[in-house]
Structures are given as C-alpha cells and as structure tokens.
N, C-alpha and C positions, 0 to 999 in steps of 0.2 A: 354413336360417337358423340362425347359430349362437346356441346358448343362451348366456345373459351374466351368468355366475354373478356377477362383480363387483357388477352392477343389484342384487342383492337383497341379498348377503352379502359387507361390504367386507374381513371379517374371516375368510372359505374363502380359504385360499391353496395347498391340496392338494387334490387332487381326478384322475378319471379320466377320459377323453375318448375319442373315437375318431377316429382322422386321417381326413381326408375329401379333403385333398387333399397334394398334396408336389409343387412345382415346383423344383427345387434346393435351395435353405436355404430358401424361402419355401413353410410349412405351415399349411394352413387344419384348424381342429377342429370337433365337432359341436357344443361346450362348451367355456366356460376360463372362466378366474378372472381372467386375465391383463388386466389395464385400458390400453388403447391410446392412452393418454395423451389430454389434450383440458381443458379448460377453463385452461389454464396448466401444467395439472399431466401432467408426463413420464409416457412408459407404463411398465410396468414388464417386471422380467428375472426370469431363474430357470430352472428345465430341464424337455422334456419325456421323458420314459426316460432321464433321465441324461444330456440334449444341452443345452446351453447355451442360452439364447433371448437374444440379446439387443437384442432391440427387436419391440414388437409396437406397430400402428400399420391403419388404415381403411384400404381401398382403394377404386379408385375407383366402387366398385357399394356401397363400404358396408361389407365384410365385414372381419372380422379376421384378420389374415394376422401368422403367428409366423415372424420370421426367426430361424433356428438354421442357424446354419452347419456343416455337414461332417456333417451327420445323416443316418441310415439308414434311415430313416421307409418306413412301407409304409403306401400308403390301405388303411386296412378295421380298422391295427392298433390294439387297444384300448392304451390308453398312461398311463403314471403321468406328470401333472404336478406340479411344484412352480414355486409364486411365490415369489419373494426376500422372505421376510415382513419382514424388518427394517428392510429396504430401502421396502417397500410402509407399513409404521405411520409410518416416517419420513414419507412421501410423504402421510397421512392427517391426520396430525398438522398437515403444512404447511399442506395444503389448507384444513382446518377453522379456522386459527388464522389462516389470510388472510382468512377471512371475518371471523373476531373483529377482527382490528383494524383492518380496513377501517371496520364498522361503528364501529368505537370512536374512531376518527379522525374519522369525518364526523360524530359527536357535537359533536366539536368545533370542524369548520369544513363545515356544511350544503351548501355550494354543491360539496361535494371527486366528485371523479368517476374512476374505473379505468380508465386508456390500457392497462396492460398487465398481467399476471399471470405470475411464473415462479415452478412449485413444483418442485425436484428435490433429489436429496440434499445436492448441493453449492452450492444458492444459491436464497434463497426472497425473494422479496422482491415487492414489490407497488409498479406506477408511479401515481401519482397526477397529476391535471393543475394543480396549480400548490403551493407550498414550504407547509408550515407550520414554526411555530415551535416551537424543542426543547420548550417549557413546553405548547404542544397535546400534544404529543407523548406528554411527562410524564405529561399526566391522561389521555391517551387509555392507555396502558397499563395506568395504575392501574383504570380503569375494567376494563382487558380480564383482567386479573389477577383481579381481584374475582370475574368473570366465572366464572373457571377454579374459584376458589374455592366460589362458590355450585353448581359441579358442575351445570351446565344440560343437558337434553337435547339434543340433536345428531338432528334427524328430517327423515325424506325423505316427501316428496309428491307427487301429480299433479295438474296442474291444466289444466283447459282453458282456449282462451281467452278464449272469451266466462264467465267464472267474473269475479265483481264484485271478487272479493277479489286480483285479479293486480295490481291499483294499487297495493296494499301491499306489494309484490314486487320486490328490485329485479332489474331484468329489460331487455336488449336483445330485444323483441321480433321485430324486424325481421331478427336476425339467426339464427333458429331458424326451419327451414322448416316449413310448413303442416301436412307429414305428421308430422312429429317431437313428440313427447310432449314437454310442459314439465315439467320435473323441480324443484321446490323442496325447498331446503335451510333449514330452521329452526334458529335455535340460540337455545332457551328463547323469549321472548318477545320479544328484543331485534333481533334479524335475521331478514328472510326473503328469499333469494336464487336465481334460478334458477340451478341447477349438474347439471351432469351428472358432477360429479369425484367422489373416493371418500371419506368424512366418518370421523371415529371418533363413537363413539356417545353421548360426553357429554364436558364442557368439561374435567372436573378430568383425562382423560386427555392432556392438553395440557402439565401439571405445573404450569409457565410461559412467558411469555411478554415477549422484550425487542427491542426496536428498537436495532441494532445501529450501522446506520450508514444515511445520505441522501444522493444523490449526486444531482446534473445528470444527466437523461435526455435534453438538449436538450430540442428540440421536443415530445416525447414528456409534458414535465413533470419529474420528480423523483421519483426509486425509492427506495423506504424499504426497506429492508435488514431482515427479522427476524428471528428464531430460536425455536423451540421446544422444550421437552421438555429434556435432560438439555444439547445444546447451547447452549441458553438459559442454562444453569443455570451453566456454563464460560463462556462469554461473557461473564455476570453479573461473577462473581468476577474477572477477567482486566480489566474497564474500571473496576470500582473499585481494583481494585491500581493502575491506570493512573496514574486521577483522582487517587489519594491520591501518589501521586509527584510529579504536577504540583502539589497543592496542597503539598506539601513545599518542591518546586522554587521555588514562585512567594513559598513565605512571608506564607501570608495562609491566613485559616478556608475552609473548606469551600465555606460558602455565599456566602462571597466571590471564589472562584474566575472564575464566568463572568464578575464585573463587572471583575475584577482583568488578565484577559487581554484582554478588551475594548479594557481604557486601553492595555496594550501593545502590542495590535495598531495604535490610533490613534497612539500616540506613534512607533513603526516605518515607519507610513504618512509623518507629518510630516515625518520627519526623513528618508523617502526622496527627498519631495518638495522638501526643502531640499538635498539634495545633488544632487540634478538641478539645479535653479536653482544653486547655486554650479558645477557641470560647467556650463554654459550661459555661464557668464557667464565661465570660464576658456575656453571653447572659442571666443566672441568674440573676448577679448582675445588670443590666440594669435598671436605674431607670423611673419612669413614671411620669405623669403630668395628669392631670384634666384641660379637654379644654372642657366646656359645659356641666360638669356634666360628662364629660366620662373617662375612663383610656385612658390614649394615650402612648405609646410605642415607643421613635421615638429615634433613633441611628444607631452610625455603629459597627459593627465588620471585623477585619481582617480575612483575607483569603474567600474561597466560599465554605465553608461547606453547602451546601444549605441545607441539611437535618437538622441542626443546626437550619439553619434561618427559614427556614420554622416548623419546632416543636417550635421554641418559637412564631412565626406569629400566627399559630392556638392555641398556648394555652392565649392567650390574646387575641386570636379571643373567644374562649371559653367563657369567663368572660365577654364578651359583651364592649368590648374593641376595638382600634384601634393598628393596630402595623406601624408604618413607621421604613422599617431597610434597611439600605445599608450593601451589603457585599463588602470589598473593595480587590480589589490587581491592576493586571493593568488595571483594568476598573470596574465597580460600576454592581455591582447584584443589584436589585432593589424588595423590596419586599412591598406590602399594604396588607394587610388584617383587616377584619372588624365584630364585631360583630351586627352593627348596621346600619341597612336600609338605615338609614341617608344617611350615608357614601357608595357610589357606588363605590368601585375601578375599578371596569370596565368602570365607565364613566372617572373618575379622574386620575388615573394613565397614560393614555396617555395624558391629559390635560397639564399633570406635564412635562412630560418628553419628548414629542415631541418637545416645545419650547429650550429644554436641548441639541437637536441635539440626541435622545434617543428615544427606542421605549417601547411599554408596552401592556398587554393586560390579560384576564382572567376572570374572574366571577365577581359578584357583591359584595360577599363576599372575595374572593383570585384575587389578580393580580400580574402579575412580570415580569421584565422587566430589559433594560441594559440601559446604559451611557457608552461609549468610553472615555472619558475623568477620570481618577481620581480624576483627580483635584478640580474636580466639584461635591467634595463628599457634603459639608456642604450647599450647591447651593439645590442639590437635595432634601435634608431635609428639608432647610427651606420654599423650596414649595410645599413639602407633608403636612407640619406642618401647612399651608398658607391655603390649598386645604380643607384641613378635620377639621379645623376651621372655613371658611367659611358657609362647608357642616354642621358641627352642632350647628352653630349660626342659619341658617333661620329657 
C-alpha cells in the first residue's frame, strides 16, 4: 500500500520513494507527495529522476499510478521526486478558498447547495444549484475576505460515523464508502466540511479573494467563477479599471452605475420590441405581384427580426407563393422561399447572390443568406425578381 505523504503533509513536495512498479509510462511508488486529484480539485504534475509526470490519478483497486511518459524507471530503483509546488499552492489555495466562499455564500442564501466543484490552475470555480444576486455576492465576499484577514486556522480531522458531531458537517455521506475514513476540513469556526483535497494551513495564506464572473451551468444551476491569491489581486485591479470606463462611458456616479444600465438595458428591450411590432406590421402590409400566374412577395424591411421575415416567407410559401425579402441594417439578411417546384431556392439563391459578392444556401423550398454591402439592397431584389421570373416562365 502506497504511503500518502500528501494525507499528512500538504506542504512536502520533494521527497524520495522506491519504484514498485513500471508498466510503460504508468509507475506505481512505495510513497509520493503527488495528490491524484479528487474532490474537484486536479492531480498534480512534476518529475520523478528527472521524468516528467504528468497526470497522476486512482486505479481501479485504489492505487496511485504516476503516468510519466518515455521514462527509464527500474522497480527496486530508489528515485528523487519532485511535485510542481507552485502549481500545487495554486491548487491549495483553490481548494481552501472554495470552501471559504461556499460557506460565505450560503450565509447568505441558507437553502444554496454544490452540483459541482472545479479547482485547477486555469479555472476554479464552484456550481451552486440556483442564481444569487450580485449584492449576496457582495457581502458574501466581504464576509470571506474578513475571513482571510482574521487569518483562521485551516485544520484536518477524523471522524467516524456514528460521531454526534458529523451533523455539523457538511457532508454527502452516502457518497463515501463504509471502509473509507471521513476526512474533515475546518476553517476556524466558521465551516466544517468533509474533504479529502489538499488545504493551506490558515486563511490569510489566501491573500484574497474575488468572485469574478457567474455563468448558466444549465441544469447543473449557475457556476460562480473565483480567484485567489495574487490572481485575485490582478483580476481586482483589471474589473475596476473596467467599471470605471463604463462609469465614464455611461456618465453617471459610481454607485449609480448598476441602476443606470439597468434603465438602458429596459429602454433597448422596448425599443426592440417596438421595432418588431413596426417589422410586423410592414411585413403585413407588403404588397405582392403576379409573375406567371404566381403570388410573388418581393421587398425589404428594416432591422433583422429574422423571425419576422421568416413567419411571413412561410406564410406566402404556404399559399403556394414566392417570397423575395431583404432584412436590412448594416448588411442585407437575404431570404427566398417557395411554394412552387418551379422555383428551386437552393439552386437560385446562391445563383443570385454569389455574383453580389454574397453567400446563400438551404432547401429547395427555404433558403437564406447575406450581402455585406447595404447598399446593394435593391440590386439584390431585382435579381431575385429576375431569378424566379426566369424560373416560372420556362
């Protein structure tokens, strides 16, 4: 059984071992430092004699298995390891500072519960099962900051099960088998969590701590984005340079910012919804012509409601019709649709629109496509109008 220096000493990241086993790049030791990644949080990398490991990870009986590729390993040989330690405090720092503001967060909204965890160098963030509000957000930081600041102990545990105090724990019990040792992670007074990941040993080792960005996880809930330690600290400076540009930008204080964009974003909403409803009510009135015995449909409207254009293209496809429609703004939507054989928009609309410096494509009945050029709104037309003309003369 391999001994697990990590379990005691998160902070050994050199050390000496004896190879036990080598099946190509995959080497088992008697001992390592090396953390095989597990509660969210990535394994880690480093060398052992000088060989590169880069991914160490459980196999299926349990054991830790070091992939190093292109190594010369001999079972029996005593061997210098090294863990990527920068790499690894990075990975500590995460770990410990997703416990802080998890707990710091559910201060704030009691019912909040962890779908998911990822700690690695490139992206640390924690999924939570439904949104909170920036201003939770706000105090939960300030809280978790304070935290860092009061410089709290960071301490590991054992607990069994039957122990009264694991209800104070937060803990998927269910998901830790019988034989396996519960591991709790304390941080001061404030959290106690079962973890089996690798912790630094007190808060203010964290520096700081910001929530960076919140994104839709789907179903999963909504992943809060954070940062710690020095990248926190760059991240910090880089969203208020940001903030202070938009508040620039926007022409109003500070603390008037979120209410300020708020109204912009509603006044954007209305007036999107107003120019749909005037597209609606130009794509009603839209008058038609008879080219060969058929309805033809052929005009433009402003803006790219495509939903618009496309519900009047099929209801004039409907009636066994033609529709030619440009949507316009800074460049031409291009729409055909057809209710009649004749007419192939899949052959013709690239016919049309290639020569345009424009591309096009889609079915035989529906096609659609762009133009770069605005200016070439009535151009486009009149050789849609040219095209399906042609198509229901022969």
């Amino acid at each position: 059984m391999t001994d697990e220096i990590f379990r005691r000493d998160g902070y050994g990241f050199e050390f000496e071992a004896n190879v036990e086993s080598v099946d190509g790049e995959l080497v088992m030791l008697d001992s390592t430092a090396f953390y095989p990644g597990g509660g969210g949080q990535v394994c880690d990398t480093g060398s052992i004699r000088g060989c590169a490991v880069t991914e160490v990870f459980r196999n299926e009986k349990g054991d830790i298995v070091h992939r190093v590729p292109g190594n010369d390993l001999k079972v029996g040989e005593r061997v210098w390891c090294s863990v990527d330690w920068d790499r690894r405090y990075d990975l500590m720092q995460g770990h410990t500072g997703e416990h802080l503001l998890f707990c710091s967060l559910r201060r704030q909204c009691p019912d909040l519960t962890i779908t998911k965890i990822y700690i690695s160098p490139e992206s640390k963030y924690v999924i939570v099962n439904h949104d909170l509000t920036w201003d939770q957000i706000r105090a939960a930081t300030a809280f978790a900051n304070q935290a860092i600041v009061d410089n709290l102990p960071v301490t590991r545990s054992i607990m069994d099960r039957d122990d009264p105090d694991l209800e104070k724990v937060r803990i998927k019990l269910e998901r830790i088998p019988e034989d396996e040792e519960i591991t709790v992670v304390a941080i001061g007074d404030i959290d106690l969590s079962a973890c089996s990941g690798i912790h630094v040993m007190e808060t203010s080792e964290l520096e700081m701590l910001i929530v960076d960005r919140k994104v839709s996880a789907g179903a999963d809930g909504v992943a809060i984005h954070f940062k710690v330690g020095q990248p926190a600290k760059d991240a910090a400076l880089a969203l208020a340079t940001t903030a202070l540009e938009i508040v620039d930008g926007i022409g109003c204080k500070a603390e008037d910012a979120p209410r300020s964009v708020a109204n912009t974003r509603a006044d954007d909403e209305l007036k999107t919804r107003l120019l749909k409803q005037a597209t609606r009510r130009l794509a009603a009135s839209m008058p038609s012509e008879t080219i060969a015995g058929r309805e033809v449909v052929c005009g433009s409207l402003p803006g790219t409601d495509r939903a618009t254009l496309t519900e009047l293209a099929e209801s004039v496809k409907a009636r066994g019709g033609v529709a030619l429609i440009v949507g316009v703004t800074d460049t031409l939507s291009v729409i055909m649709a057809s209710g009649d054989p004749a007419v192939d928009c899949r052959k013709l609309l690239p016919e049309v629109l290639n020569p345009l410096g424009g591309r096009g494509g889609g079915k035989p009945d529906f096609a659609q496509g762009g133009v770069q050029d605005p200016s070439m709104e009535e151009t486009v037309l009149d050789a849609m109008r040219g095209a399906v003309e042609r198509a229901l003369s022969q």
